[in-house]
N, CA, C and O of each residue as an XYZ file, in Angstrom:
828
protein
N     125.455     79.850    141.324
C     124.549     81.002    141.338
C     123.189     80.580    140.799
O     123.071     79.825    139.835
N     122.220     81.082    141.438
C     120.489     80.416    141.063
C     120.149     81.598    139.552
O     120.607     82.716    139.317
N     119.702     81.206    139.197
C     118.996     81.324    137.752
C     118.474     82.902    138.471
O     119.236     83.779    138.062
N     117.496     83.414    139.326
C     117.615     84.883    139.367
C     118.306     85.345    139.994
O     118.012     86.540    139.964
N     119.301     85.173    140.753
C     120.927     85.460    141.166
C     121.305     86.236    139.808
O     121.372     87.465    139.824
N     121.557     85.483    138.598
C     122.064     85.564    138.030
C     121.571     86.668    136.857
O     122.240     87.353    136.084
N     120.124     86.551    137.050
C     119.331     87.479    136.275
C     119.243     88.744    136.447
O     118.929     89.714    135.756
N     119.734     88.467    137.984
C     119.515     90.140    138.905
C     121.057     90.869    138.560
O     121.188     92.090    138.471
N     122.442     89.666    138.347
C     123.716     90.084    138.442
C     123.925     90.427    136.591
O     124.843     91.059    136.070
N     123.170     90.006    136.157
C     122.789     91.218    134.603
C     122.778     92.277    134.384
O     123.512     93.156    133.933
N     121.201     92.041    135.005
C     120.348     93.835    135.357
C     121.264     94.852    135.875
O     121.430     95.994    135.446
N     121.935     94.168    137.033
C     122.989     95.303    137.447
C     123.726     95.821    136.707
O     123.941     97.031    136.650
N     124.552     94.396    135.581
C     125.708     94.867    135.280
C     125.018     95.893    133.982
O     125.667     96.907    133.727
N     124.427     95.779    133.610
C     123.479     96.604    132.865
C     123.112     97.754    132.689
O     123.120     98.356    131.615
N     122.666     98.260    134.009
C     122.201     99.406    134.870
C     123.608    100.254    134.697
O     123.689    101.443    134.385
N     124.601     99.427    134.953
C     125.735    100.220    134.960
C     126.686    100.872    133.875
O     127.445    101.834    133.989
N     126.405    100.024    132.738
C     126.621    100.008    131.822
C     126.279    101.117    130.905
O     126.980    101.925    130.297
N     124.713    100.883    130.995
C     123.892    102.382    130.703
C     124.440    103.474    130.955
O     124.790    104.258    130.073
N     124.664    103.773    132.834
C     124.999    105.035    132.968
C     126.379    105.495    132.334
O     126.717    106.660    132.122
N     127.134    104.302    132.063
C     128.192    104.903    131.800
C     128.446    105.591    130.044
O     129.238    106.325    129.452
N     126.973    104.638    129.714
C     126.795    105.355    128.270
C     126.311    106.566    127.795
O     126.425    107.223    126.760
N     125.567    106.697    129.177
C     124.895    108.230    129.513
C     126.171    109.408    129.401
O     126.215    110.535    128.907
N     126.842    108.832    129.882
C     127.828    109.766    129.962
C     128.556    110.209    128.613
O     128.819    111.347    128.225
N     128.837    108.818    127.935
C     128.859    109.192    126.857
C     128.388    110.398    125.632
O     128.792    111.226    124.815
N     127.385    109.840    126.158
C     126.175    110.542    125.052
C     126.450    112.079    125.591
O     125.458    112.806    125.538
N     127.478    112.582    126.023
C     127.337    114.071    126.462
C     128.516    114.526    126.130
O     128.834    115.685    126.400
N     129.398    113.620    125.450
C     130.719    113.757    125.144
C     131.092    113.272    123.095
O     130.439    112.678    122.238
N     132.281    113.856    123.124
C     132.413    113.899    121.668
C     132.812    111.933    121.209
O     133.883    111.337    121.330
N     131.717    111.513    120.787
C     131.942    110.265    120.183
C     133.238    109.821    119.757
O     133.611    108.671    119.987
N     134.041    110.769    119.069
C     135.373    110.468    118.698
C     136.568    110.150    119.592
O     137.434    109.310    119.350
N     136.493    110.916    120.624
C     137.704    111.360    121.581
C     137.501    109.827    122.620
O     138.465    109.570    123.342
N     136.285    108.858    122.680
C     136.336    108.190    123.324
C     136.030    106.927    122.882
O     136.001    106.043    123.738
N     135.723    106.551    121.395
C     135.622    105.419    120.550
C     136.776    104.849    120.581
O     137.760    105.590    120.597
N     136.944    103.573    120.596
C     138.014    102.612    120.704
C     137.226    101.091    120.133
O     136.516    100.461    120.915
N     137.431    100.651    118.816
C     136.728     99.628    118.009
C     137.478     98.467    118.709
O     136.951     97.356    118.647
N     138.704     98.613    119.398
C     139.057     97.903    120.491
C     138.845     96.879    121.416
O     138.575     95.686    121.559
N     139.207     98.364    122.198
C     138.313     98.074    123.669
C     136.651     97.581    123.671
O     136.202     96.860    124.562
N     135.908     98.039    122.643
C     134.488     98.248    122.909
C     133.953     97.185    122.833
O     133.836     96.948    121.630
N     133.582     96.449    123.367
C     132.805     95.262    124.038
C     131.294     95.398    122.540
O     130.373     96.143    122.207
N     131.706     94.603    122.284
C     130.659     94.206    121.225
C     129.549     93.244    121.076
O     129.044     92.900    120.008
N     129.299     92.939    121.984
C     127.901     92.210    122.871
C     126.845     93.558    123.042
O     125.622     93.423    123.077
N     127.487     94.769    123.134
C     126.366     95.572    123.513
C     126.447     96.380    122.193
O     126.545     97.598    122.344
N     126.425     95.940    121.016
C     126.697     96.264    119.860
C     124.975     97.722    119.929
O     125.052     98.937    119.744
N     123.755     96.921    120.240
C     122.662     97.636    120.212
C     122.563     99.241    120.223
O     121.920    100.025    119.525
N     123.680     99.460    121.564
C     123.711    100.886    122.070
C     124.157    101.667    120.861
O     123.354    102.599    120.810
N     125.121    101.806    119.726
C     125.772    102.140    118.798
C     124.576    102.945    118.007
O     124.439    104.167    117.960
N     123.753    101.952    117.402
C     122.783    102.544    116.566
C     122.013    103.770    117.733
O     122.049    105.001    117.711
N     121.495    103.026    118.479
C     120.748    103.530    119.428
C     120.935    105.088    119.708
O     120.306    106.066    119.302
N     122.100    104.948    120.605
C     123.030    106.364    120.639
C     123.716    107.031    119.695
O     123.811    108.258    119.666
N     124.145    106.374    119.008
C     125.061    107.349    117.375
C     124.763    106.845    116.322
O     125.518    106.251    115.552
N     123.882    107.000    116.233
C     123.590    106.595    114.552
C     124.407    107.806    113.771
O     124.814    107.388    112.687
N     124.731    109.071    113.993
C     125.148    109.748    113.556
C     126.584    109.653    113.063
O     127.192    110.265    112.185
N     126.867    108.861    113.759
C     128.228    108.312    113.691
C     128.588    106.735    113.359
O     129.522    106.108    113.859
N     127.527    106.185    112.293
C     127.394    104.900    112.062
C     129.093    104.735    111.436
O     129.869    103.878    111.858
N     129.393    105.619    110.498
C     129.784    104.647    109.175
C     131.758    105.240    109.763
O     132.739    105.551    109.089
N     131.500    105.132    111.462
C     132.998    105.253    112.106
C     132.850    104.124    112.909
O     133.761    103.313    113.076
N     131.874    104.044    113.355
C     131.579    102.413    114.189
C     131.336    101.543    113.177
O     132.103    100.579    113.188
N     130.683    101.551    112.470
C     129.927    100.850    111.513
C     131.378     99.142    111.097
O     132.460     99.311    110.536
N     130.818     97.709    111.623
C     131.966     97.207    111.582
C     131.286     95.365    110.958
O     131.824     94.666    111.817
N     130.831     94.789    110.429
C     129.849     93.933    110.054
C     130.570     92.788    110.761
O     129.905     92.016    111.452
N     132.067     92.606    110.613
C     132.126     91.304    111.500
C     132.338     91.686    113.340
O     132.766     90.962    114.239
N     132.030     92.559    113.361
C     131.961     92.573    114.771
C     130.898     92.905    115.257
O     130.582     92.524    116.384
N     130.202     93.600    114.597
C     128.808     93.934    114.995
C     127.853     92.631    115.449
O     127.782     91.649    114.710
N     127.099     92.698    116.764
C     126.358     91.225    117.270
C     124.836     91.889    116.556
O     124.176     92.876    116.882
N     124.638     90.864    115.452
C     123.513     90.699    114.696
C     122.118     90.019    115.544
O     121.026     89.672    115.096
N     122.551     90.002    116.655
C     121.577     89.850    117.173
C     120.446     90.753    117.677
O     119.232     90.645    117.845
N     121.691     91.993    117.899
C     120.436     93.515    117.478
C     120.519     93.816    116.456
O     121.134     94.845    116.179
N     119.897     92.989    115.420
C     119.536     93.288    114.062
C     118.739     94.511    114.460
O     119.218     95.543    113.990
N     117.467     94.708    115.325
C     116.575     95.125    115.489
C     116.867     96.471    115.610
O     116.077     97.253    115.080
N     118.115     97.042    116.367
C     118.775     98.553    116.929
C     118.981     98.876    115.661
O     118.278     99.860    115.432
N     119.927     98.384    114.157
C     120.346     98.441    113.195
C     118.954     99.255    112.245
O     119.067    100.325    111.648
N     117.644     98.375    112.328
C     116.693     98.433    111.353
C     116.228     99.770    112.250
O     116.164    100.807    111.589
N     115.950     99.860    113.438
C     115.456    101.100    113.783
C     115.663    102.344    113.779
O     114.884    103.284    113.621
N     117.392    102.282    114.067
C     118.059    103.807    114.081
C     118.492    103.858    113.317
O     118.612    105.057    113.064
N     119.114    103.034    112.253
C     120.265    103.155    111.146
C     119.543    102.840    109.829
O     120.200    102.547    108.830
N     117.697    102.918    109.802
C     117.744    102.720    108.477
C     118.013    103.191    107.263
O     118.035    102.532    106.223
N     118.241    104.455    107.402
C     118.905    105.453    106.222
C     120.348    104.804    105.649
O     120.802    105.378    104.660
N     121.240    103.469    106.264
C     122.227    103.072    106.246
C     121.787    101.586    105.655
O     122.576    100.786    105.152
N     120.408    101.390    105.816
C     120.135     99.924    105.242
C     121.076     99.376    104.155
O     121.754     98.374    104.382
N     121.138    100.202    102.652
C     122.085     99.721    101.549
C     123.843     99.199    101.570
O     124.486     98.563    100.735
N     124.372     99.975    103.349
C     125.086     99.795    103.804
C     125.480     98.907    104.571
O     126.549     98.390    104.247
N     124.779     98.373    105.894
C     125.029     97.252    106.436
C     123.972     96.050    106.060
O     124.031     95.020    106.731
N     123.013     96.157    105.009
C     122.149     94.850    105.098
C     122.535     93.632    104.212
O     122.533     93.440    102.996
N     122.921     92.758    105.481
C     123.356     91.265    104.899
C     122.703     89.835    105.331
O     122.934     89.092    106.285
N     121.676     89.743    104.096
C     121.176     88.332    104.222
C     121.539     87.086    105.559
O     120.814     86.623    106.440
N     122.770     86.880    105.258
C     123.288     85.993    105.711
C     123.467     85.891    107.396
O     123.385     84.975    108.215
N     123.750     87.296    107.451
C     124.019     88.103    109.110
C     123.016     87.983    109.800
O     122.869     87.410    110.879
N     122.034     88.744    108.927
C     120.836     89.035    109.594
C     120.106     88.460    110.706
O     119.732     87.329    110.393
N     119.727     88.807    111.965
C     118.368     87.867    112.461
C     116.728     87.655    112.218
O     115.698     88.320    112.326
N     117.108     86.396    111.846
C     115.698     86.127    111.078
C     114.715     85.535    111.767
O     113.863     84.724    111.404
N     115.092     86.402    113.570
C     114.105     85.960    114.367
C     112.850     86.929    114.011
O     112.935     87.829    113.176
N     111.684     86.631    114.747
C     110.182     86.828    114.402
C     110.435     88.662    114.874
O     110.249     89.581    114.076
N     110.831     88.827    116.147
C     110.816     90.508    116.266
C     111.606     91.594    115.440
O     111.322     92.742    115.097
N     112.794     90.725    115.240
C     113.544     91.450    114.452
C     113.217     91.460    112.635
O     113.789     92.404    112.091
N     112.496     90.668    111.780
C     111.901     90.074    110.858
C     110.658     91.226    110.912
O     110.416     91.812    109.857
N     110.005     91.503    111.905
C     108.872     92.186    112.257
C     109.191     94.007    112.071
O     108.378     94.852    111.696
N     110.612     94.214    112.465
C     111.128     95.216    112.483
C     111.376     95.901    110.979
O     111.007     96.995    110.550
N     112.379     94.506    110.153
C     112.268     94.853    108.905
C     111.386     95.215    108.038
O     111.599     96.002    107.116
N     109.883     94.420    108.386
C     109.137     95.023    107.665
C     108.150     96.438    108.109
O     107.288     97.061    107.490
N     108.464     96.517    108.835
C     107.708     97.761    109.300
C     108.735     99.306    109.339
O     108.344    100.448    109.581
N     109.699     98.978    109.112
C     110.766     99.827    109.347
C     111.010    100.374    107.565
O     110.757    101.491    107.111
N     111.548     99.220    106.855
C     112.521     99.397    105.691
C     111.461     98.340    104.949
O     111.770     97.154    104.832
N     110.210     98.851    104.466
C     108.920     98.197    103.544
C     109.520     98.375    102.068
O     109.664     97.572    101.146
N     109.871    100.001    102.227
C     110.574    100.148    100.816
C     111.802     99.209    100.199
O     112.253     99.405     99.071
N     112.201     98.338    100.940
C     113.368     97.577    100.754
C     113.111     96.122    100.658
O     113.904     95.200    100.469
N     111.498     96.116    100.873
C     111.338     94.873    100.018
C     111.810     93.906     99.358
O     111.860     92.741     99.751
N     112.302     94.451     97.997
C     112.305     93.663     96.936
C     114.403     93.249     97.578
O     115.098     92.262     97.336
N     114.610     94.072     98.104
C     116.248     93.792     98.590
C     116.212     92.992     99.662
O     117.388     92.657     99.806
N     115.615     92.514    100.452
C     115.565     92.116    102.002
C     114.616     90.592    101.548
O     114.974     89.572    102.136
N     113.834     90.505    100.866
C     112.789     89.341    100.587
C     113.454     87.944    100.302
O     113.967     87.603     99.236
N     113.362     87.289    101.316
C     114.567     85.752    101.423
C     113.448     84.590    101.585
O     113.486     84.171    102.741
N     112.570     84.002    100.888
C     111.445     83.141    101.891
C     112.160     82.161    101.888
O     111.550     81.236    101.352
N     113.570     81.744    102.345
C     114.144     80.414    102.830
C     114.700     80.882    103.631
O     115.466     80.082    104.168
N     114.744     82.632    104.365
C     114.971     82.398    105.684
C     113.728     83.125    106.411
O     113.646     82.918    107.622
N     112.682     84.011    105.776
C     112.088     84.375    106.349
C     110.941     83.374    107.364
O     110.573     82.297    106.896
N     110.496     83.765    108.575
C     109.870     82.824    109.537
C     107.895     83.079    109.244
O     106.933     83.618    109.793
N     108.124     82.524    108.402
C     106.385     82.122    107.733
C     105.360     81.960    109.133
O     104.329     82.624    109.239
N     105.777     81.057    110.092
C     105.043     80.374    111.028
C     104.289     81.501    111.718
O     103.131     81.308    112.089
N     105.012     82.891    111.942
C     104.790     83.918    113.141
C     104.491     84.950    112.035
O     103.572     85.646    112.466
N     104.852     85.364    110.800
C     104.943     86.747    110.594
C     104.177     86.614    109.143
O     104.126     87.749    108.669
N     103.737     85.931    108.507
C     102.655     85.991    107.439
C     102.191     86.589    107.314
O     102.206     87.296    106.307
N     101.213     86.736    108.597
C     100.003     87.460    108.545
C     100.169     88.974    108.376
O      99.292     89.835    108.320
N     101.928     89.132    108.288
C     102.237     90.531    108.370
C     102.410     90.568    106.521
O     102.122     91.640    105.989
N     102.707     89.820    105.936
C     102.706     89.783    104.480
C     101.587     90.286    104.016
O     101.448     91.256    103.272
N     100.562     89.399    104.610
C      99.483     89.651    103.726
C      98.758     90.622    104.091
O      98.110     91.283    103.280
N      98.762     90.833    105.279
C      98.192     92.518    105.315
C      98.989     93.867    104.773
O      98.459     94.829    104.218
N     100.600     93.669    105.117
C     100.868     95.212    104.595
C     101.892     94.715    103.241
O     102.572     95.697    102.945
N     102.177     93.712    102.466
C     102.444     93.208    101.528
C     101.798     92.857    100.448
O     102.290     92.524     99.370
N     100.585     92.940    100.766
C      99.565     92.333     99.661
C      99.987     92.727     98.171
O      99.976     91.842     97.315
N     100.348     93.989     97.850
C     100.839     94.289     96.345
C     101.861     94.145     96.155
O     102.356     94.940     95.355
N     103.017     92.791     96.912
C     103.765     92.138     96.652
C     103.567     91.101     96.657
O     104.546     90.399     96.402
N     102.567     90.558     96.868
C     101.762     89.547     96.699
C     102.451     88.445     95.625
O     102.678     87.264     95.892
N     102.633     88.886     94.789
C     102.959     87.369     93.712
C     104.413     87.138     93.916
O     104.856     85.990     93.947
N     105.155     88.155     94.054
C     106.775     87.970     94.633
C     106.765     87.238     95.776
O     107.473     86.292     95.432
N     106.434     87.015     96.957
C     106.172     86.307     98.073
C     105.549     85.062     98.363
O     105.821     84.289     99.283
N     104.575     84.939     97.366
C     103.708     83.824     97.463
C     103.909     82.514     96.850
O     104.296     82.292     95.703
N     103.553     81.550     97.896
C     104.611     79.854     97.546
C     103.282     79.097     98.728
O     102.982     79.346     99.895
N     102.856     78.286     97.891
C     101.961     77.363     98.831
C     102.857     76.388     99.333
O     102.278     75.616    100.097
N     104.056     76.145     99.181
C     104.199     74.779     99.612
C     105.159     75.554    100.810
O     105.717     74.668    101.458
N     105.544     76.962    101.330
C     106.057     77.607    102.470
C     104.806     77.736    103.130
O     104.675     76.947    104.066
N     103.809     78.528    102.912
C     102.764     79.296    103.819
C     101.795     78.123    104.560
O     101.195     77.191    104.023
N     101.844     78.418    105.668
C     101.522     77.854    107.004
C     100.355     77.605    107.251
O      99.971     78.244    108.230
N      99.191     76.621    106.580
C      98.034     76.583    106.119
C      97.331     76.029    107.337
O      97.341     74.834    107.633
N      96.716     76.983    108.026
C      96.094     76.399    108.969
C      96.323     77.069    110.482
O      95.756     76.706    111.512
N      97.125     77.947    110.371
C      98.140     78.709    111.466
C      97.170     79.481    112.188
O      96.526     80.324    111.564
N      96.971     79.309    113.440
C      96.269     80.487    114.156
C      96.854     81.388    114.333
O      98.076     81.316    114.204
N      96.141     82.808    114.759
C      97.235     84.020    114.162
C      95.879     85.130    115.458
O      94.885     84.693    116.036
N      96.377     86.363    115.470
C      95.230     86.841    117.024
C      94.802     86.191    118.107
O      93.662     85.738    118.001
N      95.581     85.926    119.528
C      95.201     84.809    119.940
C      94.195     83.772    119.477
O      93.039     83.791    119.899
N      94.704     82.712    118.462
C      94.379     82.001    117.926
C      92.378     82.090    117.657
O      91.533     81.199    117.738
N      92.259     83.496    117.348
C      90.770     83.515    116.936
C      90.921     83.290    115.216
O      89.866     82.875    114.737
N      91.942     83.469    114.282
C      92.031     83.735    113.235
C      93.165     82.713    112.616
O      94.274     82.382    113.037
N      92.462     82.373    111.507
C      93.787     81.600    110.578
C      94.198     81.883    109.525
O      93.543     82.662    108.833
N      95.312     81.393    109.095
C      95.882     82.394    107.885
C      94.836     82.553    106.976
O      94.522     83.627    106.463
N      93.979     80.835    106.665
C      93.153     81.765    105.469
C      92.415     82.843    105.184
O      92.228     83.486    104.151
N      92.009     82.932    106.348
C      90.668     84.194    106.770
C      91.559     85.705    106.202
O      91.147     86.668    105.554
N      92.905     85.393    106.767
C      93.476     87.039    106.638
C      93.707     87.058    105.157
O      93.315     88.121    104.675
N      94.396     85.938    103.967
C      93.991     85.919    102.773
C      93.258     86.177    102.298
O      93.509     86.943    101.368
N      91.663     85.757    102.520
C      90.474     86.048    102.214
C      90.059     87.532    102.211
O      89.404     88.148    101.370
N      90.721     88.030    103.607
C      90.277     89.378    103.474
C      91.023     90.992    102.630
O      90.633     92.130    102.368
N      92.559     89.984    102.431
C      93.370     91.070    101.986
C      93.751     91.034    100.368
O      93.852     91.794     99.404
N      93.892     89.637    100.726
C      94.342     89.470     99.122
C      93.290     88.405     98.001
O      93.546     87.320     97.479
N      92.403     89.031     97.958
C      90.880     88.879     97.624
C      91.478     88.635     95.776
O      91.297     87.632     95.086
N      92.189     89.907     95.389
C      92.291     90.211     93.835
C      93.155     88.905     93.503
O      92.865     88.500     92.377
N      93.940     88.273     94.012
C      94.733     87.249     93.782
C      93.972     85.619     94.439
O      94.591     84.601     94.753
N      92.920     85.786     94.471
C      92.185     84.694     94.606
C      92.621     83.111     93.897
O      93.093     82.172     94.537
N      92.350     83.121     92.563
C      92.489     82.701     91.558
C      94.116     81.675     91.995
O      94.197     80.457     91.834
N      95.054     82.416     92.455
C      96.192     81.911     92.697
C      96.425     81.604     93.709
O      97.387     80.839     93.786
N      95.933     81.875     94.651
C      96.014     81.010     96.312
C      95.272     79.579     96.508
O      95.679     78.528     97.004
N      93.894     79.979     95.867
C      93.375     78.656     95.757
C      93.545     77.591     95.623
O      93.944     77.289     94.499
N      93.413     76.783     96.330
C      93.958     75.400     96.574
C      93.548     74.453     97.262
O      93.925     74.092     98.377
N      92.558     73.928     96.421
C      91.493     72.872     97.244
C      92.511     71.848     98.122
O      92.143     71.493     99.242
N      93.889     71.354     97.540
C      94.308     70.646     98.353
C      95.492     70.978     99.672
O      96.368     70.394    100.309
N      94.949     72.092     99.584
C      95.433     73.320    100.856
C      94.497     73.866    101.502
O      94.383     73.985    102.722
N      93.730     74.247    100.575
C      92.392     75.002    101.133
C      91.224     73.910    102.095
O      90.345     73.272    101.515
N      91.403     73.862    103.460
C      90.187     73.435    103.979
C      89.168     74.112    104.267
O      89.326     75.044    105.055
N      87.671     73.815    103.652
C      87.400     74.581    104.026
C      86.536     74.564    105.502
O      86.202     73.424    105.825
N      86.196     75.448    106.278
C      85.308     75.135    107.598
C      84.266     75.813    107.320
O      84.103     76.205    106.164
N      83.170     76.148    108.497
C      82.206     76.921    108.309
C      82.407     78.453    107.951
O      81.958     79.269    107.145
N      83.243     78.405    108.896
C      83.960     80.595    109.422
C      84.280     80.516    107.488
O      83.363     81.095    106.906
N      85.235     79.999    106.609
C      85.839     80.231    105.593
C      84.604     80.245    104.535
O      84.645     81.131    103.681
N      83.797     79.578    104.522
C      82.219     79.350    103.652
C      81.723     80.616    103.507
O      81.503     81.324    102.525
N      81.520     80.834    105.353
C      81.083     82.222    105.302
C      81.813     83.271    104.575
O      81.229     83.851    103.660
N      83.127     83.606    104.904
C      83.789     84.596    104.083
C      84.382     84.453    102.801
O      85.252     85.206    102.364
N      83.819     83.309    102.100
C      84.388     83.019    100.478
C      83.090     84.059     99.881
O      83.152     84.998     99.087
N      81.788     83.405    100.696
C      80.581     83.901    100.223
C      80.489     85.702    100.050
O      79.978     86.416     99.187
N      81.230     85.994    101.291
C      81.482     87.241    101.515
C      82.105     88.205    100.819
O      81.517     89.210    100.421
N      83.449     87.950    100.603
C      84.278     88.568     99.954
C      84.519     87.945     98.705
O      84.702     88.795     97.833
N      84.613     86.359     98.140
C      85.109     86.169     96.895
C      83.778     85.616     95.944
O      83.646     84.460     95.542
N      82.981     86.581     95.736
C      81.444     86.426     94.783
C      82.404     86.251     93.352
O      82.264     85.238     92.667
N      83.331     87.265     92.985
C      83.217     87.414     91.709
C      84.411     86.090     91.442
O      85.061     86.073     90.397
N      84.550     85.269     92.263
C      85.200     84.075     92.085
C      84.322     82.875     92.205
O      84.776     81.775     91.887
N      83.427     82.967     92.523
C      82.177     81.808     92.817
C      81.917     80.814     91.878
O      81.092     79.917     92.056
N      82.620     80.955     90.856
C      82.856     79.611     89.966
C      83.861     78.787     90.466
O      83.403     77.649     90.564
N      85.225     78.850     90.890
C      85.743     78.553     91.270
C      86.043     77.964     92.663
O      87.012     77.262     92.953
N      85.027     78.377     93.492
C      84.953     77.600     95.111
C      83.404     77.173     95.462
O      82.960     76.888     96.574
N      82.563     77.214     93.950
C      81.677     76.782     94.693
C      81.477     75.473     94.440
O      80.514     75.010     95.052
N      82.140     74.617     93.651
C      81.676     73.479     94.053
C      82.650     73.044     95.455
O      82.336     72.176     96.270
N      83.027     73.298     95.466
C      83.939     72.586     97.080
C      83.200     73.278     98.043
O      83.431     72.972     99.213
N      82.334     74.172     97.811
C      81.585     74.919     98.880
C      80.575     73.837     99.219
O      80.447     73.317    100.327
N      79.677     73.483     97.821
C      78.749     72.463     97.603
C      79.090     71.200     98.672
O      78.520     70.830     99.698
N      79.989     70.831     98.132
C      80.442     69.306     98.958
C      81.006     69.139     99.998
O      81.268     67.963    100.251
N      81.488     70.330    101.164
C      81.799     70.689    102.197
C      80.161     70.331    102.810
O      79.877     69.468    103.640
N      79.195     71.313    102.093
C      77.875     71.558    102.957
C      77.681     69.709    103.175
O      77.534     68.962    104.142
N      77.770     69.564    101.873
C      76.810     68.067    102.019
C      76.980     67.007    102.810
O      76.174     66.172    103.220
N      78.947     67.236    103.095
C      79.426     66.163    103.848
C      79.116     66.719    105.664
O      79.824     66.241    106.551
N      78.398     67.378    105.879
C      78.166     68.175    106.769
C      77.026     67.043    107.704
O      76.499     67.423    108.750
């Protein structure tokens, strides 16, 4: 079978799948649950469709953690209930989910030896910033990372968010600096200007 043969014999089986969940969804969850029978690859639909009925489905080694993402969306009122480090997917969308979903759960969910630094930083430091010192590790963060189709790099979004914690990011032997960063040290970190301006100095000169 060719690669969209096979893509198309998905979609179908898919399509079908759905409707038959449709049907579901119009009928009493109980009378037709079977932890069984129920095909647990499509673990997603559960949250999706019954969250109301999590903690009768609700099953951690069978559940496919790969819709972490269905879990964080519909079931976060259940977070204290199913959230496990270890399970978890600590891919970039689903990682993306957690924090935008369950922020308040922070300090419970915060792993930086599995979280994915490379893609989702820039989500730290903008809506994390006053977790800022709990999170922050120069020898993890991705120094140099383009980030907005690559118009922006991590430092710039540092620079602009987490300004008050200056003092502790700094790191001449992390910190490169370029022109764009000169400009916005000048910009935003004045009341630090003891501290970056001589590397400001000797950037210009080697210029």
């Amino acid at each position: 079978m060719t690669a969209e043969a096979h893509r198309y014999s998905e979609n179908r089986f898919d399509y079908r799948f759905l409707k038959d969940f449709d049907v579901h969804t119009d009928s009493d969850f109980r009378q037709w649950w079977n932890p069984e029978k129920f095909d647990w690859t499509y673990s997603k639909y559960l949250p999706r469709y019954w969250s109301h009925h999590f903690e009768q489905w609700w099953d951690p080694d069978r559940y496919n953690w790969q819709s972490s993402s269905a879990l964080i969306r519909y079931c976060r009122q259940y977070f204290h209930i199913w959230w496990d480090p270890e399970r978890f997917d600590w891919k970039p969308r689903s990682t993306r989910f957690l924090m935008n979903y369950c922020k308040e759960h922070f300090d419970t969910w915060w792993d930086p030896e599995s979280f994915p630094w490379e893609t989702n930083v820039i989500y730290l430091i903008k809506d994390f910033n006053d977790k800022f010192e709990t999170w922050w590790d120069e020898e993890k963060f991705p120094w140099g990372t383009k980030f907005l189709f690559g118009n922006t790099i991590a430092e710039e979004i540092l620079i602009r968010y987490c300004v008050a914690y200056f003092p502790i990011w700094y790191c001449a032997d992390y910190f490169q600096l370029t022109d764009r960063l000169c400009e916005l040290l000048k910009m935003h970190c004045g009341d630090f200007k003891d501290i970056w301006a001589q590397d400001y100095l000797l950037y210009k000169l080697s210029k």
